[in-house]
N, C-alpha and C positions, 0 to 999 in steps of 0.2 A: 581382904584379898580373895581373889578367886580360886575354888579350890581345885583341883588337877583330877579328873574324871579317867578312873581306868579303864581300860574298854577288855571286855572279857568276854572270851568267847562262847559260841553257845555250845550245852554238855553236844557228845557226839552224838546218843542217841536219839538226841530232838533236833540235831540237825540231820542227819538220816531223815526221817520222820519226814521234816519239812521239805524237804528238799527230792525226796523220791516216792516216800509211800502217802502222802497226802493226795495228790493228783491220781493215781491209782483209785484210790479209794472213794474219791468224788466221781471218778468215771462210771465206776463198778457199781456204787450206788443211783447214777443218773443224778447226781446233786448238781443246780447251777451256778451256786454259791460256793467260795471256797470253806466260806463263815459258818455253814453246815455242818460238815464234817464233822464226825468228832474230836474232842482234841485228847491230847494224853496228859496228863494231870501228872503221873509219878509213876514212876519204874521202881521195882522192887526186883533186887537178886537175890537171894538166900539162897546160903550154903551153907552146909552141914559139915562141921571137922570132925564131933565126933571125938572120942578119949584123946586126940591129939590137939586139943582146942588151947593148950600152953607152950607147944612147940612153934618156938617163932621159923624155923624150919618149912615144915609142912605148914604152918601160915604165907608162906613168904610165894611156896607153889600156889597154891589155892588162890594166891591174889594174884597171880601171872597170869592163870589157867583162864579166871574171869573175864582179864584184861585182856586177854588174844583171844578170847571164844568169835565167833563169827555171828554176826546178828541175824537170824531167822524170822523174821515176820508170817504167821500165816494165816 
């Protein structure tokens, strides 16, 4: 039987990435390939809780604050 392929979307900030700051960046650099570019490999966020790192509370903030932060590229 054939098996049922799920289609999953790509994380946001590689499609950000892909989709606005790549052509940016091929310009600014004069690249004429897009295959040039650099690519991003992995995002790291780290955050610090800090004495409150068992309070599922202040963890619950910390994960909103992440998730709604506004992406800055510069």
């Amino acid at each position: 039987m054939a098996e049922k392929k799920t289609v999953v979307p790509a994380p946001r900030l590689k499609a950000l990435y892909q989709g606005t700051y790549l052509k940016e960046l091929q310009a600014e650099l004069n690249l004429k390939n897009v295959h040039e570019v650099p690519a991003l490999e992995k995002i790291v966020v780290s955050v610090g809780t800090g004495k409150k790192k068992d309070d599922k509370r202040h963890f619950e903030i910390v994960k909103n604050t992440v998730e709604k932060s506004p992406v800055k590229l510069q």
